[in-house]
PDB file with one MODEL, atoms N, CA, C and O in Angstrom:
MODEL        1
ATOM      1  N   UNK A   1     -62.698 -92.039  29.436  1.00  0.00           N
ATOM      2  CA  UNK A   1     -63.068 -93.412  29.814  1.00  0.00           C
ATOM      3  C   UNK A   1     -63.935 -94.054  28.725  1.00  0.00           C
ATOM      4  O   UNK A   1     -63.673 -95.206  28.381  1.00  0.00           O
ATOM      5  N   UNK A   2     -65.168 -93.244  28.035  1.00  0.00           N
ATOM      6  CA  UNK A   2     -65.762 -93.813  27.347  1.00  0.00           C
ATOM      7  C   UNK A   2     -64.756 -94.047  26.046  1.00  0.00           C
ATOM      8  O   UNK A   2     -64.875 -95.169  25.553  1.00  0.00           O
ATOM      9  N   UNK A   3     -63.996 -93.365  25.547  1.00  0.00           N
ATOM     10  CA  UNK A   3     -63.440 -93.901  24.499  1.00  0.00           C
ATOM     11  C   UNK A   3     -62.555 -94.810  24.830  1.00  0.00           C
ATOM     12  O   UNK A   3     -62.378 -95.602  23.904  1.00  0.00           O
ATOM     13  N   UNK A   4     -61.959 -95.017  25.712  1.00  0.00           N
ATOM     14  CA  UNK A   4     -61.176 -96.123  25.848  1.00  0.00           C
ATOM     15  C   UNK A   4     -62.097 -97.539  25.824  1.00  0.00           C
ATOM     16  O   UNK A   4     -61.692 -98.546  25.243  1.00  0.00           O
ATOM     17  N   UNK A   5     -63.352 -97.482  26.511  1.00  0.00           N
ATOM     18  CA  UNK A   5     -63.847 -98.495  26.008  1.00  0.00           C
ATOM     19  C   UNK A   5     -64.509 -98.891  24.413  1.00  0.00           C
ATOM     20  O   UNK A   5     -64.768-100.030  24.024  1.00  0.00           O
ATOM     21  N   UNK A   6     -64.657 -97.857  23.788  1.00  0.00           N
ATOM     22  CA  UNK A   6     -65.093 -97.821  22.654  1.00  0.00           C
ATOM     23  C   UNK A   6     -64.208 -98.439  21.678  1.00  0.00           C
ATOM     24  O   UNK A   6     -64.514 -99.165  20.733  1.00  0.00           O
ATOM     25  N   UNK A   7     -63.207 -98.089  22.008  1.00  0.00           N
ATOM     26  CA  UNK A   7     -61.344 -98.718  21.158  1.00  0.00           C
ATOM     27  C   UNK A   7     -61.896 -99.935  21.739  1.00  0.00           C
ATOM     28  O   UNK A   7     -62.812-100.495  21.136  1.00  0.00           O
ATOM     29  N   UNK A   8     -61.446-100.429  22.860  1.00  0.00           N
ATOM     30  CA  UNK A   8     -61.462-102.129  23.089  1.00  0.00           C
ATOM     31  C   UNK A   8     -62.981-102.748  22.322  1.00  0.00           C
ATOM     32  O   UNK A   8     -62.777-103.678  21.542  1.00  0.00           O
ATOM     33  N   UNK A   9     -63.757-102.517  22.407  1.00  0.00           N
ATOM     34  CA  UNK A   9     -65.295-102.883  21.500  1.00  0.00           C
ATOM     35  C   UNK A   9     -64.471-102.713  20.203  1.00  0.00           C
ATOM     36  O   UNK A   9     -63.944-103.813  20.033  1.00  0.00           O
ATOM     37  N   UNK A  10     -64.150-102.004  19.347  1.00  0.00           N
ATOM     38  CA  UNK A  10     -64.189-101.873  18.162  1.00  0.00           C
ATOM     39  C   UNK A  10     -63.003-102.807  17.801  1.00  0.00           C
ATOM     40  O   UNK A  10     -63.215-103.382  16.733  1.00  0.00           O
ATOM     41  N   UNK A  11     -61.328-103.260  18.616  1.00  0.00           N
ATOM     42  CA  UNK A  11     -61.020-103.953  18.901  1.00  0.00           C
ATOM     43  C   UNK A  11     -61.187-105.168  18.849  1.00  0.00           C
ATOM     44  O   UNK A  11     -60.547-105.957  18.155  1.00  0.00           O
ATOM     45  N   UNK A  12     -62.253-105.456  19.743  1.00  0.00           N
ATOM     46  CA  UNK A  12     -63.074-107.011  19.998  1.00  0.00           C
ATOM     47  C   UNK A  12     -63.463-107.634  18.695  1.00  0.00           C
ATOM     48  O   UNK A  12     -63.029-108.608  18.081  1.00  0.00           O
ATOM     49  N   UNK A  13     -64.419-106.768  18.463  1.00  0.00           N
ATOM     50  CA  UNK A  13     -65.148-106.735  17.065  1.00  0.00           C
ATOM     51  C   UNK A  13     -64.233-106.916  15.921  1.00  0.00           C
ATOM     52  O   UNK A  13     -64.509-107.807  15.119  1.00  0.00           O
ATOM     53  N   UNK A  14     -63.258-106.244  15.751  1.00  0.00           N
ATOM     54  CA  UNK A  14     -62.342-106.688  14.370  1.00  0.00           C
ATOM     55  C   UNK A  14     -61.273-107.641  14.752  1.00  0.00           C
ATOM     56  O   UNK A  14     -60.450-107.968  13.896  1.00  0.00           O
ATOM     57  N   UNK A  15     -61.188-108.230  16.237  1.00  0.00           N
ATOM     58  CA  UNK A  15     -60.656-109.979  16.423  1.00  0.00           C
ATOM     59  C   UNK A  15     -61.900-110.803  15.774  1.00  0.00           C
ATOM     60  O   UNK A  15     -61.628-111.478  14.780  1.00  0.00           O
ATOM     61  N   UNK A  16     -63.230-110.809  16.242  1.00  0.00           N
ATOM     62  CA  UNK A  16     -63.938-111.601  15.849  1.00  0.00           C
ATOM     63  C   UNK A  16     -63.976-111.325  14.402  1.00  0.00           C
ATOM     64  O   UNK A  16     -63.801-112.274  13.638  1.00  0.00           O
ATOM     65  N   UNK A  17     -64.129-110.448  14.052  1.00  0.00           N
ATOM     66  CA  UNK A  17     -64.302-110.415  12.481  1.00  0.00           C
ATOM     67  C   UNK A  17     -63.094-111.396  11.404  1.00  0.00           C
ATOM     68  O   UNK A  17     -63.384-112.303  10.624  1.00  0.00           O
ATOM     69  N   UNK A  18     -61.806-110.861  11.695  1.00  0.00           N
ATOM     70  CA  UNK A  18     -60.728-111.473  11.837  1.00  0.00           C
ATOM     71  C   UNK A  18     -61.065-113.312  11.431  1.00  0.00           C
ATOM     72  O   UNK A  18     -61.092-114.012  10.419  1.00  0.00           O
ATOM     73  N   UNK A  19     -61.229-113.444  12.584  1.00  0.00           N
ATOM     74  CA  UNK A  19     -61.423-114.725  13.122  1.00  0.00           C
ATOM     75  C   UNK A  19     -62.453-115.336  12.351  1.00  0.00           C
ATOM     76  O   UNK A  19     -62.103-116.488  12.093  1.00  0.00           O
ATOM     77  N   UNK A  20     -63.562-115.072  11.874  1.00  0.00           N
ATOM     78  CA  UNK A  20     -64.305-115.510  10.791  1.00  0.00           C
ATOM     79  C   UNK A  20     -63.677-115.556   9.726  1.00  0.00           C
ATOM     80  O   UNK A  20     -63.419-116.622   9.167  1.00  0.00           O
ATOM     81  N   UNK A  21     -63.382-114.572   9.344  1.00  0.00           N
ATOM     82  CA  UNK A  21     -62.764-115.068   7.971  1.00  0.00           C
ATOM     83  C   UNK A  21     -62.092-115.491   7.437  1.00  0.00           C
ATOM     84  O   UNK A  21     -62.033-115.615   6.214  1.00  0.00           O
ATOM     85  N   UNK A  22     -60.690-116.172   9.059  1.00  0.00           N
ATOM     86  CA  UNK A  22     -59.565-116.696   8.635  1.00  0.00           C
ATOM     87  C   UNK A  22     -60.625-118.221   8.943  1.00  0.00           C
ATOM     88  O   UNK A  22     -60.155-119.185   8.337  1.00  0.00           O
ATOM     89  N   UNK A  23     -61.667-118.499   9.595  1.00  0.00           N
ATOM     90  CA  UNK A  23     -62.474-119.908   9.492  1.00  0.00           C
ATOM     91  C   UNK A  23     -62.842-119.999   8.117  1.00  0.00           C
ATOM     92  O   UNK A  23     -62.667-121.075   7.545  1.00  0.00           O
ATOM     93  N   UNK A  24     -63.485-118.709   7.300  1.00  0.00           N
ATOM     94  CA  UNK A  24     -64.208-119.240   6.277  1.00  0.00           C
ATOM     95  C   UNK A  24     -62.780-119.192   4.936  1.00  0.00           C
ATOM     96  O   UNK A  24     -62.843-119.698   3.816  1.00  0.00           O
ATOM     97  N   UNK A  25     -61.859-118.590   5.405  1.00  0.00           N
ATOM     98  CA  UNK A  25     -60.913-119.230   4.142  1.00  0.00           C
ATOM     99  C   UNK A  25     -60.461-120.622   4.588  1.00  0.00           C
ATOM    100  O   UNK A  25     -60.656-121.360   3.622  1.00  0.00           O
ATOM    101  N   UNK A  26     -60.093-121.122   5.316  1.00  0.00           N
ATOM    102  CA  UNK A  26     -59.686-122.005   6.113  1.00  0.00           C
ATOM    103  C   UNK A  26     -60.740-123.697   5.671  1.00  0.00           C
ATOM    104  O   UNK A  26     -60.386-124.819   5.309  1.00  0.00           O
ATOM    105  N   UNK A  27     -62.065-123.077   5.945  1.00  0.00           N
ATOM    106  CA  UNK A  27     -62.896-123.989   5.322  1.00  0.00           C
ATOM    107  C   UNK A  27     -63.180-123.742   3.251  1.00  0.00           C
ATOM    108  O   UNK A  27     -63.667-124.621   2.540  1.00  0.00           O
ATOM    109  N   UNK A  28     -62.850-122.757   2.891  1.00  0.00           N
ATOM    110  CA  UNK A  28     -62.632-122.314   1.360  1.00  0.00           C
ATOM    111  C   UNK A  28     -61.525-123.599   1.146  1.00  0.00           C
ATOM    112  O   UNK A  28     -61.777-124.484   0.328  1.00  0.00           O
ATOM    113  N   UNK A  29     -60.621-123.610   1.737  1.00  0.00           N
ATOM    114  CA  UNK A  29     -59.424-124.281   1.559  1.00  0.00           C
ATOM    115  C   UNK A  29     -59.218-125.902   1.742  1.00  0.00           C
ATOM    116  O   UNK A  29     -58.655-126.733   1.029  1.00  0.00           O
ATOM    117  N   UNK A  30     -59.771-125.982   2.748  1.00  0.00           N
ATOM    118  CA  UNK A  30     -60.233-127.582   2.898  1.00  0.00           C
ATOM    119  C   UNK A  30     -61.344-128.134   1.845  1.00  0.00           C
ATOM    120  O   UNK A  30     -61.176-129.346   1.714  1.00  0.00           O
ATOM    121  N   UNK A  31     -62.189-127.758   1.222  1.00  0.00           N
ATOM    122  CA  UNK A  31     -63.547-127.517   0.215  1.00  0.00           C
ATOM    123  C   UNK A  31     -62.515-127.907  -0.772  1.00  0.00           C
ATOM    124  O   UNK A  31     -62.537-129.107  -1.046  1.00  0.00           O
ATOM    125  N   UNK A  32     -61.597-127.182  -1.389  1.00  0.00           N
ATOM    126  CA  UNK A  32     -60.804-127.772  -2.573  1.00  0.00           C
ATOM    127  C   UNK A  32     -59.898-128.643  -2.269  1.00  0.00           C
ATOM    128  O   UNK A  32     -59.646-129.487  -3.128  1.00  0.00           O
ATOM    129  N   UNK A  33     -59.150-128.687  -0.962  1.00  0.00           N
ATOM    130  CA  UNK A  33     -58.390-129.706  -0.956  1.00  0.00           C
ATOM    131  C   UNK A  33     -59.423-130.978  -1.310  1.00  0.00           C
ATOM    132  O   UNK A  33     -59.309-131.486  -2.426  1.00  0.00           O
ATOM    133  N   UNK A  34     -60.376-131.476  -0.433  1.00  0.00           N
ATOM    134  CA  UNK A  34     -60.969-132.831  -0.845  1.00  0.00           C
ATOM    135  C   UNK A  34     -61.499-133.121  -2.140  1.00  0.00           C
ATOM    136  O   UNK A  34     -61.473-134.219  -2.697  1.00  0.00           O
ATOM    137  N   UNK A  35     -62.163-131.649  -2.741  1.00  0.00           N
ATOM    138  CA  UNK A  35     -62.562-131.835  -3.671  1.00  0.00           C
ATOM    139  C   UNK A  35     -61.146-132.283  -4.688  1.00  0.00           C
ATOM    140  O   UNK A  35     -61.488-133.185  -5.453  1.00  0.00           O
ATOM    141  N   UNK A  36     -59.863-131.936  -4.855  1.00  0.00           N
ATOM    142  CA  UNK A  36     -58.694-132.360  -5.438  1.00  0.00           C
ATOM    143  C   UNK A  36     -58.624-133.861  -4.913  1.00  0.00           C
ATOM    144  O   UNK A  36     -58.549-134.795  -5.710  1.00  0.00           O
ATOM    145  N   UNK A  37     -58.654-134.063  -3.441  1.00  0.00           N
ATOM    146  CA  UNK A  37     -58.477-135.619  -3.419  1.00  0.00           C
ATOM    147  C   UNK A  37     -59.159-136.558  -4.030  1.00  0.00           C
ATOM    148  O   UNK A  37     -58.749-137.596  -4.550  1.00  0.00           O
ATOM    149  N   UNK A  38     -60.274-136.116  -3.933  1.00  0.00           N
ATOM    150  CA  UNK A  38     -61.632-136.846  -4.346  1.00  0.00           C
ATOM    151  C   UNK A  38     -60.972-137.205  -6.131  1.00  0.00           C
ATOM    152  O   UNK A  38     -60.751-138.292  -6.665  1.00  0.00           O
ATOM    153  N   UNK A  39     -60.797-135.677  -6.711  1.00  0.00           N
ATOM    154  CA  UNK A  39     -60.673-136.361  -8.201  1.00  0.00           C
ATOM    155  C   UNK A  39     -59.314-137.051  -8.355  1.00  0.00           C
ATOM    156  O   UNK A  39     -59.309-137.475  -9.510  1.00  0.00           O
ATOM    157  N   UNK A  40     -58.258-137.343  -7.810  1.00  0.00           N
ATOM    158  CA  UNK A  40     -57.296-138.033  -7.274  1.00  0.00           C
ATOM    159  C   UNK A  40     -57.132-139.671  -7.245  1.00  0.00           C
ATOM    160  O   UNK A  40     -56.291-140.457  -7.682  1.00  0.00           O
ATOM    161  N   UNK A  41     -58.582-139.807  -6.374  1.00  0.00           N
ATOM    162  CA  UNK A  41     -58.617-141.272  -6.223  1.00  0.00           C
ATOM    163  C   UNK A  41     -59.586-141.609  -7.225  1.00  0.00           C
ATOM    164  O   UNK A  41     -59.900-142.793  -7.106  1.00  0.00           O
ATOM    165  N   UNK A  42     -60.299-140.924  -8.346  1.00  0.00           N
ATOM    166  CA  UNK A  42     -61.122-141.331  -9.345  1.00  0.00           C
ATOM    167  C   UNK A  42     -59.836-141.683 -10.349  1.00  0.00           C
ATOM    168  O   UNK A  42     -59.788-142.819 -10.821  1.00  0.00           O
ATOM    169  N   UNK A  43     -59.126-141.024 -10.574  1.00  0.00           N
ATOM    170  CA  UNK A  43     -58.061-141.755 -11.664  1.00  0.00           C
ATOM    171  C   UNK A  43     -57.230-141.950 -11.454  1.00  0.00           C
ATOM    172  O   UNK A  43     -56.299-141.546 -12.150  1.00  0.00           O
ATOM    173  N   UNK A  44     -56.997-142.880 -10.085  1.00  0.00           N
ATOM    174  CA  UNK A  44     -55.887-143.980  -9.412  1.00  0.00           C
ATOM    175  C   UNK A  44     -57.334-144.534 -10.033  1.00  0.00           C
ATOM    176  O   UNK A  44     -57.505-144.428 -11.247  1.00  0.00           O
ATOM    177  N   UNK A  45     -58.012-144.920  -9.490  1.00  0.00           N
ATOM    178  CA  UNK A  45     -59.103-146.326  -9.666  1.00  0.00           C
ATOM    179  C   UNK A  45     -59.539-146.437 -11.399  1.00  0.00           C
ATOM    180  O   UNK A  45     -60.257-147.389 -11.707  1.00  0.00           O
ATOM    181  N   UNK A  46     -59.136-145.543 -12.414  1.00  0.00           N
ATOM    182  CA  UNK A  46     -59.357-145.667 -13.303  1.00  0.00           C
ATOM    183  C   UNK A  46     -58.219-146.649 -13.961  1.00  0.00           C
ATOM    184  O   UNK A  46     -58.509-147.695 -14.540  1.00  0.00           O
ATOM    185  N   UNK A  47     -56.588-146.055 -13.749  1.00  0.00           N
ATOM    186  CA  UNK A  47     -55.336-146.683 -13.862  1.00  0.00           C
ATOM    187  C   UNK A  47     -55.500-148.190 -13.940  1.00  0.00           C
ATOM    188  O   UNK A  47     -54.510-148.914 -14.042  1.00  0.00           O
TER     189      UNK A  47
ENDMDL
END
């Protein structure tokens, strides 16, 4: 019994883990997209 709960905890734990780091690439990824837009609309407005 105790290991079966020990699997689901360790389980849990590497969804959440998971789950952070597909947020912090996710926000990695949005960070350069704008930063690309951003320099985008600096040389349309230069044109």
């Amino acid at each position: 019994m105790m290991s079966t709960m020990k699997g689901l905890q360790e389980d849990r734990q590497m969804k959440v883990g998971l789950r952070g780091l597909m947020a912090q690439f996710q926000m990695q990824t949005n960070f350069a997209a704008v930063k690309r837009n951003r320099r985008e609309r600096r040389q349309m407005k230069q044109h």
